[in-house]
Biotite code that builds the C-alpha atoms (Angstrom):
import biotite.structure as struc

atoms = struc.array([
    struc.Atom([102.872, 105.932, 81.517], chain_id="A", res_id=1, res_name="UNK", atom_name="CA", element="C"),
    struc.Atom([105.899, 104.206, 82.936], chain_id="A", res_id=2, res_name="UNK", atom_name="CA", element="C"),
    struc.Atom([105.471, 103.734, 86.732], chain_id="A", res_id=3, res_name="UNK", atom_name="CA", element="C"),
    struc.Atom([107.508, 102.814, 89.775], chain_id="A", res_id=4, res_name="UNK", atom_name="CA", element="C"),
    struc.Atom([106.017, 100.383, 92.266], chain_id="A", res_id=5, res_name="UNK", atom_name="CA", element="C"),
    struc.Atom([108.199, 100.049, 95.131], chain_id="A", res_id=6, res_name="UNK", atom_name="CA", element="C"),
    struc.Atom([107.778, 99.225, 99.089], chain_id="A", res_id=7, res_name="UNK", atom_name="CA", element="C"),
    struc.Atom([109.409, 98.641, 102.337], chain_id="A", res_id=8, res_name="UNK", atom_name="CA", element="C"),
    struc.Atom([110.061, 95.309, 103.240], chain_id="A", res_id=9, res_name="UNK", atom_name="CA", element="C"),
    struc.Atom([106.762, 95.748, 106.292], chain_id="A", res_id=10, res_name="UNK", atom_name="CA", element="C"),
    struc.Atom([104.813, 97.090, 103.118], chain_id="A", res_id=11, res_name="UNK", atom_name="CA", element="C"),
    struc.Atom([105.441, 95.127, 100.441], chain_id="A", res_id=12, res_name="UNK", atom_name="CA", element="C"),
    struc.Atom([101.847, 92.873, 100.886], chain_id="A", res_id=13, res_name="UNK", atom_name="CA", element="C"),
    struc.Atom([99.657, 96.295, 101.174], chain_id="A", res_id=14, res_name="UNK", atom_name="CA", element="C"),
    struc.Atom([101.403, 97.297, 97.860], chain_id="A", res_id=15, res_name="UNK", atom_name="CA", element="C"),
    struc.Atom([100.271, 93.603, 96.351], chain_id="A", res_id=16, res_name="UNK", atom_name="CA", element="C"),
    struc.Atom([96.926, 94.367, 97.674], chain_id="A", res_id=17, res_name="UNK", atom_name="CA", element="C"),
    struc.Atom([96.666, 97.669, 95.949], chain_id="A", res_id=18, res_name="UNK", atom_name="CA", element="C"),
    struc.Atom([97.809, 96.066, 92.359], chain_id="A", res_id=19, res_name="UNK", atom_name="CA", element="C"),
    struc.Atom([94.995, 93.695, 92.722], chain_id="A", res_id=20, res_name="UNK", atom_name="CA", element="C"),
    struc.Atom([92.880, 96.462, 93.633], chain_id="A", res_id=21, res_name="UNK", atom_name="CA", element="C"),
    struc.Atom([93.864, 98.502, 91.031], chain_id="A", res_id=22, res_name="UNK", atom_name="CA", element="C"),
    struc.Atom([94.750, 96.246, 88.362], chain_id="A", res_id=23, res_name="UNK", atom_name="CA", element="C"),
    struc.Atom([92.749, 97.334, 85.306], chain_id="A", res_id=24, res_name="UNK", atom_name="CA", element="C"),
    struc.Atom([94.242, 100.576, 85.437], chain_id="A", res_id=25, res_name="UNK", atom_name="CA", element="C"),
    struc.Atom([97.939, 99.326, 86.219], chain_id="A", res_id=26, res_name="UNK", atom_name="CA", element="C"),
    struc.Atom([97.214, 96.971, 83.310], chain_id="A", res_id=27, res_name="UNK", atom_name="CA", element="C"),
    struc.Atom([97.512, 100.065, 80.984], chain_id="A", res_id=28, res_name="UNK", atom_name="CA", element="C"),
    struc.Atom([101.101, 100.956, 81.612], chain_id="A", res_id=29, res_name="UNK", atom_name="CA", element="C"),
    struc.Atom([104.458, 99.872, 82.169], chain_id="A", res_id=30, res_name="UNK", atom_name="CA", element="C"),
    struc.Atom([105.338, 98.995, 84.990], chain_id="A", res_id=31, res_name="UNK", atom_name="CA", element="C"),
    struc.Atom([108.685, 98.739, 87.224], chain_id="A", res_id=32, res_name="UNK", atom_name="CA", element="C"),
    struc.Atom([110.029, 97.427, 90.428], chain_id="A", res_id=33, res_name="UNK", atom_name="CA", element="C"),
    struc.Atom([112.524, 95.808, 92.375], chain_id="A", res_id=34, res_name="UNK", atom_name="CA", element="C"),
    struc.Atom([112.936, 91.514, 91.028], chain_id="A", res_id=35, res_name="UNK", atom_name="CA", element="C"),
    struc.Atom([111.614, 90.097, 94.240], chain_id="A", res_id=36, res_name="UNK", atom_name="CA", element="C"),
    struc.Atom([108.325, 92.716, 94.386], chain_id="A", res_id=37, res_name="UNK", atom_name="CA", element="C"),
    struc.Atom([107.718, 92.053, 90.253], chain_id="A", res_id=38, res_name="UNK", atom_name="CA", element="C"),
    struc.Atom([107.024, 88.208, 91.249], chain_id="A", res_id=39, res_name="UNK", atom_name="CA", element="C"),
    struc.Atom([104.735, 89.125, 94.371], chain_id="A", res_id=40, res_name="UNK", atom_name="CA", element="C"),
    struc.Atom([102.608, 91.827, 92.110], chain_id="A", res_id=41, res_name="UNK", atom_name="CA", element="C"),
    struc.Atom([103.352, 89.727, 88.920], chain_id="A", res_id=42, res_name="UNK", atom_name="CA", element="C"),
    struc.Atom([101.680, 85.922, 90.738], chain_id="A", res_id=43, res_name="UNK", atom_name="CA", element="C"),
    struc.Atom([99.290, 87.856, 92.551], chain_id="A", res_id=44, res_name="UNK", atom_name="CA", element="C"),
    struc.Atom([97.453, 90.558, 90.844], chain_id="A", res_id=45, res_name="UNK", atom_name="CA", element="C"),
    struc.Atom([98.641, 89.065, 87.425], chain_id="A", res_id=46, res_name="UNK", atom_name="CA", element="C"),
    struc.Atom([100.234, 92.328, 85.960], chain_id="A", res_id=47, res_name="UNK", atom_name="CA", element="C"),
    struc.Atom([103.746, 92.279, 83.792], chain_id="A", res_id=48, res_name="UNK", atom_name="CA", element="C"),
    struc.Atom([106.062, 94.238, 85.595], chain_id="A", res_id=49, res_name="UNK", atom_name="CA", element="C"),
    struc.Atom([109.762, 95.101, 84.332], chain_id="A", res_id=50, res_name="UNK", atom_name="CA", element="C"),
    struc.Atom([112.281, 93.795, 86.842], chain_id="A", res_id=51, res_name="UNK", atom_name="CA", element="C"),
    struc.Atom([115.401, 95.435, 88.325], chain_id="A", res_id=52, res_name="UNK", atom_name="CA", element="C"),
    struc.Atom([117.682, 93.691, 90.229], chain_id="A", res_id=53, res_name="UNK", atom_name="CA", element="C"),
    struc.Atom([117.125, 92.789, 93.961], chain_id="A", res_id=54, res_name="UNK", atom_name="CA", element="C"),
    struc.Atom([120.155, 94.854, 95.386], chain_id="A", res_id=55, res_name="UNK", atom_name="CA", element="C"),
    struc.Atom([117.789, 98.336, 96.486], chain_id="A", res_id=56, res_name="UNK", atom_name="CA", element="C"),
    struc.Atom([120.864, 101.092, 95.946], chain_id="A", res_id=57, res_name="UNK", atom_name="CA", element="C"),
    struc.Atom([121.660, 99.790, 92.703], chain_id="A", res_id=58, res_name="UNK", atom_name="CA", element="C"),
    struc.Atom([118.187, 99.870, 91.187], chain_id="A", res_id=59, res_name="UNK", atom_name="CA", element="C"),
    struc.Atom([117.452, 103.250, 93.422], chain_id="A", res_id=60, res_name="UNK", atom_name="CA", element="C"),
    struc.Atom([120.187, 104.279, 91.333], chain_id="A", res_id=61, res_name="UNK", atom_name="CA", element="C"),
    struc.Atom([118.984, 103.295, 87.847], chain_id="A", res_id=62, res_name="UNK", atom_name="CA", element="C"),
    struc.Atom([115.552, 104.120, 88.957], chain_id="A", res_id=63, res_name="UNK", atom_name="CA", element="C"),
    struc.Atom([116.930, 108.092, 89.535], chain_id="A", res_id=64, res_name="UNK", atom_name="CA", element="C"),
    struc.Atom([118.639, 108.020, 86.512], chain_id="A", res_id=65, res_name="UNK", atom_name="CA", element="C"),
    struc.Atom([115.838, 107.227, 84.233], chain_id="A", res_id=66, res_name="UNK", atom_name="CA", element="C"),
    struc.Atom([114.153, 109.983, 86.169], chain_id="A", res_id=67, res_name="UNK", atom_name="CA", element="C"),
    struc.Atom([116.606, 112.196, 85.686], chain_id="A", res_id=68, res_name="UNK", atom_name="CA", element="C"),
    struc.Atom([115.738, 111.899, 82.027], chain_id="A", res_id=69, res_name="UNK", atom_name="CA", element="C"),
    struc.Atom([112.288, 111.838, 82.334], chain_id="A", res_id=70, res_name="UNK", atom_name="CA", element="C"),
    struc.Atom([111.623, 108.007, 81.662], chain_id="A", res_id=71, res_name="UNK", atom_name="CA", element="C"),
    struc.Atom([109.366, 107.926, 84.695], chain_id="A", res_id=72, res_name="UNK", atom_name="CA", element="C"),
    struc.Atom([105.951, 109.410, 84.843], chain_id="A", res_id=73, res_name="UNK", atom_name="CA", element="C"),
    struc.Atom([105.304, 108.300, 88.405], chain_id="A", res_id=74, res_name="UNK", atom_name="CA", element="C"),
    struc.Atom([106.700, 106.390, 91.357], chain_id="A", res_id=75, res_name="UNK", atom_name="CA", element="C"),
    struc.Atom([104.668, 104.191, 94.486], chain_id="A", res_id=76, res_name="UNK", atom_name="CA", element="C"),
    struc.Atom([106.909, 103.845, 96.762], chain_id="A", res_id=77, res_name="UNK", atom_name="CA", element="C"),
    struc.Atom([105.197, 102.596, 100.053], chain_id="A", res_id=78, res_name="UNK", atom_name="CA", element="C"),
    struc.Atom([107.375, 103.735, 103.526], chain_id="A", res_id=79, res_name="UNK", atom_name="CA", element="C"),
    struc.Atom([107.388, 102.456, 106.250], chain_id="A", res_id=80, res_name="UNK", atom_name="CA", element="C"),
    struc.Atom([107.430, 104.848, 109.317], chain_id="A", res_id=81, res_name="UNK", atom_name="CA", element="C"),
    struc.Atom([108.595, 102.730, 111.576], chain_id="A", res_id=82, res_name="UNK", atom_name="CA", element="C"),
    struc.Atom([112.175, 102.338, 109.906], chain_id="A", res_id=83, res_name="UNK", atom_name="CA", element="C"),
    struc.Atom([114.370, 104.765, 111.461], chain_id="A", res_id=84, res_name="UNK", atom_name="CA", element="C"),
    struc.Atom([116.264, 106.068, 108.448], chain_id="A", res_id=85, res_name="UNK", atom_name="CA", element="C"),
    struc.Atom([114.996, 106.142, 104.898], chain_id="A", res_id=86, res_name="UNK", atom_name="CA", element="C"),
    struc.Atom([118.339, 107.195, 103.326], chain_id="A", res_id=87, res_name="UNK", atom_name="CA", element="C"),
    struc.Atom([117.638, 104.744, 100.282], chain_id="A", res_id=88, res_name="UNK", atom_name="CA", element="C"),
    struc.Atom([115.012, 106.132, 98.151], chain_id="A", res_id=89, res_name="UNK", atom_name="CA", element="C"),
    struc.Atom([116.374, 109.439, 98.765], chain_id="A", res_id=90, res_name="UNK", atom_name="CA", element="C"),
    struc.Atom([118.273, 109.464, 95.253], chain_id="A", res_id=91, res_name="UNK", atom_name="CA", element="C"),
    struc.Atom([115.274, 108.289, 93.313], chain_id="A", res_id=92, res_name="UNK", atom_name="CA", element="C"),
    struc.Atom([113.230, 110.830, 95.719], chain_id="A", res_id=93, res_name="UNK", atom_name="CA", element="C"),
    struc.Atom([115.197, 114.404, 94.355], chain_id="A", res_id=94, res_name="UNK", atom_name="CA", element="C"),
    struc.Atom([115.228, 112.848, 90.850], chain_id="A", res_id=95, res_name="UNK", atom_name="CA", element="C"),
    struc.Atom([111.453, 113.180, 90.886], chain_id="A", res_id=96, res_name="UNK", atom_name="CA", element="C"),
    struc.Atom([111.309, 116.598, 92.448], chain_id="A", res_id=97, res_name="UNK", atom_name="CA", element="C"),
    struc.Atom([113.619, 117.637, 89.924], chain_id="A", res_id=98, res_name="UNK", atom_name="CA", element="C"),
    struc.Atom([111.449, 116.767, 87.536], chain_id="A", res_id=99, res_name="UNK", atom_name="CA", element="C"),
    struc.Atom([107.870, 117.431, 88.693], chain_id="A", res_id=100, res_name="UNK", atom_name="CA", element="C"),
    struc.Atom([107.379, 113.681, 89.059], chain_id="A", res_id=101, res_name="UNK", atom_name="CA", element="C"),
    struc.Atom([104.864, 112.685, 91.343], chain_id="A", res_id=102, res_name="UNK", atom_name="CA", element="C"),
    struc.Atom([106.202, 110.445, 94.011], chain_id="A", res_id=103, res_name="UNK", atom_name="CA", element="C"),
    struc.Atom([103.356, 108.566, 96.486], chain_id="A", res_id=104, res_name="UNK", atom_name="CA", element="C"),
    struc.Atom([104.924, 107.228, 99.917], chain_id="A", res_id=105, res_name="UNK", atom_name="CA", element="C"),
    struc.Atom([101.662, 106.070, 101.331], chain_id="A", res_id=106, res_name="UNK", atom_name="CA", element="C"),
    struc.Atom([98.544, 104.105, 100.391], chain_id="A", res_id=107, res_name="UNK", atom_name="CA", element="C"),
    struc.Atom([96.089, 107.179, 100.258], chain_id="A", res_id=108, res_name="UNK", atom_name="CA", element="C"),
    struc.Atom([98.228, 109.542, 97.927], chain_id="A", res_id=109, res_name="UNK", atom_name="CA", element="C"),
    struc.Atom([99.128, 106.239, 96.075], chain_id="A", res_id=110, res_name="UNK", atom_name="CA", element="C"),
    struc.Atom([95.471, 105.742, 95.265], chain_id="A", res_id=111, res_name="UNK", atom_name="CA", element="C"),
    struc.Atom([94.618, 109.724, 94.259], chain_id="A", res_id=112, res_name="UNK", atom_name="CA", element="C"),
    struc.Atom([98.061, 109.107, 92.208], chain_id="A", res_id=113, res_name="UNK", atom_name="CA", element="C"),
    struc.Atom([96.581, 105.883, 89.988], chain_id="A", res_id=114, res_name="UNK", atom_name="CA", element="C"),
    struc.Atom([93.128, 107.754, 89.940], chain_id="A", res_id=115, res_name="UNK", atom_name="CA", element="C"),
    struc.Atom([94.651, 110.938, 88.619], chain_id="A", res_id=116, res_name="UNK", atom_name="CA", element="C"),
    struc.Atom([96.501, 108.901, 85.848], chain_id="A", res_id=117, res_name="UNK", atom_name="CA", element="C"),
    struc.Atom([93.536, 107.196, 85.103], chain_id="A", res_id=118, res_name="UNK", atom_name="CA", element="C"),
    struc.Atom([91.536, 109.853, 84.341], chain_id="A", res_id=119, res_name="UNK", atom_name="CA", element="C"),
    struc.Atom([94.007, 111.417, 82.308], chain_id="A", res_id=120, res_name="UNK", atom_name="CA", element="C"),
    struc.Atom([95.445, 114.308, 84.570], chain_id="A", res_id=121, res_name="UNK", atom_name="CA", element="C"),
    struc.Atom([99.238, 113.235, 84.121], chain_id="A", res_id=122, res_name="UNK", atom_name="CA", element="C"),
    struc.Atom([98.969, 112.951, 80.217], chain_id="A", res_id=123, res_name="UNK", atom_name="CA", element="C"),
    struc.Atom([101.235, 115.891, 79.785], chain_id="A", res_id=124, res_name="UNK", atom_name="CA", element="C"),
    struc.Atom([104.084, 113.790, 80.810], chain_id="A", res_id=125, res_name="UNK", atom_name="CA", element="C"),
    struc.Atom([103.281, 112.298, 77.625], chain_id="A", res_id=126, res_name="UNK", atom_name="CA", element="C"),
    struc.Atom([104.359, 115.514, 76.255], chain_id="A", res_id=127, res_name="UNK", atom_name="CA", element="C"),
    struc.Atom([108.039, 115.754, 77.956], chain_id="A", res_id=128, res_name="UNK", atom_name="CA", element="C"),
    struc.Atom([109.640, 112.128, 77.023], chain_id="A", res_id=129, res_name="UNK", atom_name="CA", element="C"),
])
């Protein structure tokens, strides 16, 4: 499965924390984010991660693209409520809907996401790339 780890700037050490907690499964797929995120996940859960340059539109738009084309199976992208727009992932965001691709914005449906992948119930993705 190729998936998407992504946060917020505020979020960005409670998605470390949830690669180290979930870091056998990650450890089974590919894995992308933003440059600066790949080095926090990469030195601190110790998981490869495929880098996209810093600048957030830019790699929101490659990110939406590859959706677009089905070369994402899922996407954790951990929001911060307390920003008051969240115009940015909004591209990446209707890629995925598009496309049936699930899409977690928060800790809890991030963890029933990896779960679900681990035990197999996203396999049909397989199926569509």
């Amino acid at each position: 499965m190729n998936i998407v780890l992504m946060a917020d700037n505020r979020k960005n050490e409670l998605l470390v924390n949830f690669c180290i907690a979930y870091r056998q499964i990650l450890s089974k797929h590919s894995l992308f984010s933003i440059f600066n995120t790949s080095r926090m996940i990469e030195q601190a859960a110790g998981l490869t991660l495929i880098s996209f340059p810093t600048e957030i539109s830019g790699t929101i738009g490659q990110l939406a693209a590859r959706a677009s084309y089905n070369e994402i199976d899922a996407v954790i992208y951990l929001r911060d409520p307390g920003l008051l727009t969240y115009d940015s992932p909004n591209q990446l965001l209707r890629a995925c809907d598009t496309n049936s691709i699930p899409f977690a914005t928060n800790i809890a449906t991030a963890e029933i996401l990896v779960l679900a992948i681990d035990r197999g119930d996203l396999d049909w993705r397989e199926l569509i790339r």
